[in-house]
C-alpha positions in Angstrom: -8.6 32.4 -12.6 -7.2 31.3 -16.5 -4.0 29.2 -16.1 -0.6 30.8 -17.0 2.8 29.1 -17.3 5.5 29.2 -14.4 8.7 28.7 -15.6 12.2 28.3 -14.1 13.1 25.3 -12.3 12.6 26.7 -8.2 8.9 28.1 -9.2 8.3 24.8 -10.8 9.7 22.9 -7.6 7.5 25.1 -5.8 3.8 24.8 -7.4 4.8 20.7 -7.7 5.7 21.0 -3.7 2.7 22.8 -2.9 0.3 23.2 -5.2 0.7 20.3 -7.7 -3.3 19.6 -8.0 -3.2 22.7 -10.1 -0.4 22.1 -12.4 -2.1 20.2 -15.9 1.5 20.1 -18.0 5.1 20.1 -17.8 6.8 21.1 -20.7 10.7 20.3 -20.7 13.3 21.7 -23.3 14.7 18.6 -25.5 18.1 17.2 -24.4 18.0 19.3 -21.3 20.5 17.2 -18.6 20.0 19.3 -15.8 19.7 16.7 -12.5 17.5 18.8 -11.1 14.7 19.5 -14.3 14.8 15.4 -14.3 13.8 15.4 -10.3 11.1 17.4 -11.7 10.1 15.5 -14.6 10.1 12.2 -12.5 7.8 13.9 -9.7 5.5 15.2 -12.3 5.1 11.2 -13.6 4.4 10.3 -10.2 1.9 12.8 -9.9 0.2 11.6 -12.8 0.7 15.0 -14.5 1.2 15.2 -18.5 4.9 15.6 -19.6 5.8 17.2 -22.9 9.6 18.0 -24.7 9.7 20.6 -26.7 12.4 22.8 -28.7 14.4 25.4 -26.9 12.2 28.2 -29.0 9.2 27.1 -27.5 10.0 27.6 -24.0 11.2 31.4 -24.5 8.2 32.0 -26.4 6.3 30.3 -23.3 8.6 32.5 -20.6 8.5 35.8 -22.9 11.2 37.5 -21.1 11.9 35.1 -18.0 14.7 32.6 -17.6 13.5 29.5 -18.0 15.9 27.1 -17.1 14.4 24.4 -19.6 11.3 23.8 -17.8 7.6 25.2 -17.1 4.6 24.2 -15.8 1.2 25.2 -16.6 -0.3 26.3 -13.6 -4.0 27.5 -12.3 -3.5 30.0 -9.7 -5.5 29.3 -6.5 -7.5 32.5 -5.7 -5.5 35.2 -3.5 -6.4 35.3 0.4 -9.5 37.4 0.9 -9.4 40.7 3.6 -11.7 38.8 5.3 -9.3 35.8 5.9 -7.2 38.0 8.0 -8.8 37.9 11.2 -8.4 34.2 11.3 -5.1 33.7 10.2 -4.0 36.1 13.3 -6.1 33.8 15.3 -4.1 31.3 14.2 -1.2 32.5 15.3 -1.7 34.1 18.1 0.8 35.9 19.9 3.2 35.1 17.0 1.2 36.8 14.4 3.5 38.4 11.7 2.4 40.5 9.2 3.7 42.3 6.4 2.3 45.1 5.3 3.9 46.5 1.4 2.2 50.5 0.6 2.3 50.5 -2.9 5.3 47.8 -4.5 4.8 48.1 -7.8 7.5 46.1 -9.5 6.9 42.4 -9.4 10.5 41.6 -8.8 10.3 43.5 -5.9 7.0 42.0 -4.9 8.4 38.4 -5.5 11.6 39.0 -3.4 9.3 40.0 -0.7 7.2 37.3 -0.6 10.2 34.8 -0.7 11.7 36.7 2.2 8.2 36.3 3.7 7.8 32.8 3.4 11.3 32.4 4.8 10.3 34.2 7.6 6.8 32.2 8.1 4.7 35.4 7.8 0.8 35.2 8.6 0.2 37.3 5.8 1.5 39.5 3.5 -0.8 42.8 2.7 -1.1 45.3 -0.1 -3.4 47.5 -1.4 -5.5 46.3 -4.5 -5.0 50.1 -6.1 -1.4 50.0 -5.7 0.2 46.4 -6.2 0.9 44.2 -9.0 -0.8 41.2 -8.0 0.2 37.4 -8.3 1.9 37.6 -11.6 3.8 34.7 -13.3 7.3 37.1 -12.9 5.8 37.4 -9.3 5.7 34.3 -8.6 8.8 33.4 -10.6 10.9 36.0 -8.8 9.1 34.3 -5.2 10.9 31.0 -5.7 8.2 29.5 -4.6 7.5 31.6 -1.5 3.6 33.2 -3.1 2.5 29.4 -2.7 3.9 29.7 0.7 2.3 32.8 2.6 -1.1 34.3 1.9 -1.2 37.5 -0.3 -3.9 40.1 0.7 -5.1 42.5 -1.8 -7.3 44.7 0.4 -9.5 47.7 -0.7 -8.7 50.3 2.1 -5.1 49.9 3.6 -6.0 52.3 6.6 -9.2 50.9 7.4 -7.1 47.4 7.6 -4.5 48.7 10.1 -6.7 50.2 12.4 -8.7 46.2 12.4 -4.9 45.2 13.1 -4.5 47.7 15.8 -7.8 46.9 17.4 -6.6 43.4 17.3 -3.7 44.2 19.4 -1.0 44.4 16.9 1.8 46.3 17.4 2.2 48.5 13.9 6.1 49.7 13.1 6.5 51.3 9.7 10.0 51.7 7.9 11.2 54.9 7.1 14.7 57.0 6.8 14.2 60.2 8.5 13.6 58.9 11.9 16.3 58.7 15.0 14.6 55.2 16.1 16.7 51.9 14.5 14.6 48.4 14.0 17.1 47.6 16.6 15.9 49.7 19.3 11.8 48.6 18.3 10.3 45.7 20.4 9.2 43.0 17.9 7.7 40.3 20.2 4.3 39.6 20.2 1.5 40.2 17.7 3.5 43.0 15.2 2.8 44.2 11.6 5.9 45.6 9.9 5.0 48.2 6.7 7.1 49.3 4.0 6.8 51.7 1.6 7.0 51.2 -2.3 10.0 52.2 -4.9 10.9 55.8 -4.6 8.3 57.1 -2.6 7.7 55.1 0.9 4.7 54.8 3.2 2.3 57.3 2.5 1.7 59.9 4.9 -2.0 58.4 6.4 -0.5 55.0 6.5 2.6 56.3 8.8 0.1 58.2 11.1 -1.4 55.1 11.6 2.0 53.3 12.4 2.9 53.2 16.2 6.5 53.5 15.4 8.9 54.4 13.0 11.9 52.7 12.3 15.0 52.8 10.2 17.5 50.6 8.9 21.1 52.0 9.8 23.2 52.5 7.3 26.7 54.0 8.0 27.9 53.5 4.3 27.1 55.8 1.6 24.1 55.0 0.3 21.0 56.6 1.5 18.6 53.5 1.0 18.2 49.6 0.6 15.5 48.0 -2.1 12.4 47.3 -0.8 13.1 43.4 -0.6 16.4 43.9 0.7 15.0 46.2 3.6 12.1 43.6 4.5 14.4 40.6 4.4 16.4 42.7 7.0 13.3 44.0 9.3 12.2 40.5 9.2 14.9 38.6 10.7 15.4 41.1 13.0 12.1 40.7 14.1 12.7 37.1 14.7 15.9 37.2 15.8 14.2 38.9 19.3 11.2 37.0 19.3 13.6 33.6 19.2 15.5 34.9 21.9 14.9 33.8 25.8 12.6 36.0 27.6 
């Protein structure tokens, strides 16, 4: 995979945290005097990775339209999980596997947010479809904060072939949607559970919630009808491991 430029000062953090054997360059805006771009600076040094100031114009011609915050890193993406990784990722975590499944997030924001939330959450592994997702991006990753170096991305080639292999693995399958009378509050999320959401707009698609053991909703007793996509898996989340952290 070519190398591409991270920029902003938490992505940065995170590929130096992380992943630092694949960063070649750090490029730093001149007289920047943010504390936290020189922590960067002086870990890059350390690392024996090639430092470089340049003028303010250069960086937003490096970010395109990304805030760079006066630094960026040139990076080598590592290659995404495989569908065949999956099996022994749940292995490793056994009876707290945790996996989130996204049918069809298309906007890399959206796709950063959730793997941020994801990484927060310490997911096993994070799973799209390869026909209907936007990949590692660099505004993925920016918008991740570091969390798309943090938990595996799957891009698999038939989402309903991969949650029946997650159901035959024991996993408990809940999928979000808004017409349903079952909350996320009233779903069991101990154990082995995958949690899927649907993309902008449209949701889960109709094979991928017949293949869902449950459905679930968010409550919302305000006005508003639905949450963004990152917002509503940062919630489903921590529910989930607000019960499983609980005492049995």
């Amino acid at each position: 995979m070519s190398e591409s430029w991270i920029v902003g000062i938490n992505p940065v953090e995170g590929a130096l945290s992380n992943d630092a054997e694949r960063v070649s360059e750090l490029v730093v805006e001149n007289g920047q005097r943010n504390p936290r771009v020189h922590e960067l600076v002086e870990r890059a040094k350390a690392l024996k990775i090639t430092v470089n100031h340049r003028p303010r114009e250069q960086l937003d011609k490096l970010a395109g339209e990304a805030r760079h915050q006066g630094v960026a890193a040139l990076y080598e993406p590592p290659p995404m999980a495989h569908e065949n990784d999956l099996a022994a990722l749940m292995e490793r975590d056994g009876s707290n596997t945790l996996v989130l499944v996204l049918d069809g997030v298309t906007d890399p924001h959206n796709l950063g947010a959730c793997l941020r939330s994801a990484a927060a959450a310490k997911v096993t592994a994070v799973i799209v479809p390869k026909d209907r997702a936007v990949g590692l991006t660099p505004v993925v990753r920016r918008a991740s904060a570091g969390g798309a170096d943090r938990v595996p991305l799957i891009a698999v080639t038939n989402l309903a072939r991969t949650l029946r292999e997650l159901k035959d693995a024991g996993v408990w399958i809940t999928g979000l949607a808004g017409d349903t009378d079952t909350s996320i509050y009233g779903v069991d999320f101990k154990g082995p559970v995958a949690l899927v959401l649907g993309g902008e707009g449209e949701g889960i698609r109709r094979l991928t919630r017949e293949l869902c053991d449950f459905v679930a909703k968010i409550p919302m007793p305000g006005t508003m009808e639905s949450l963004n996509v990152s917002v509503a898996t940062g919630v489903v989340l921590f529910e989930a491991l607000r019960q499983r952290s609980a005492k049995r």
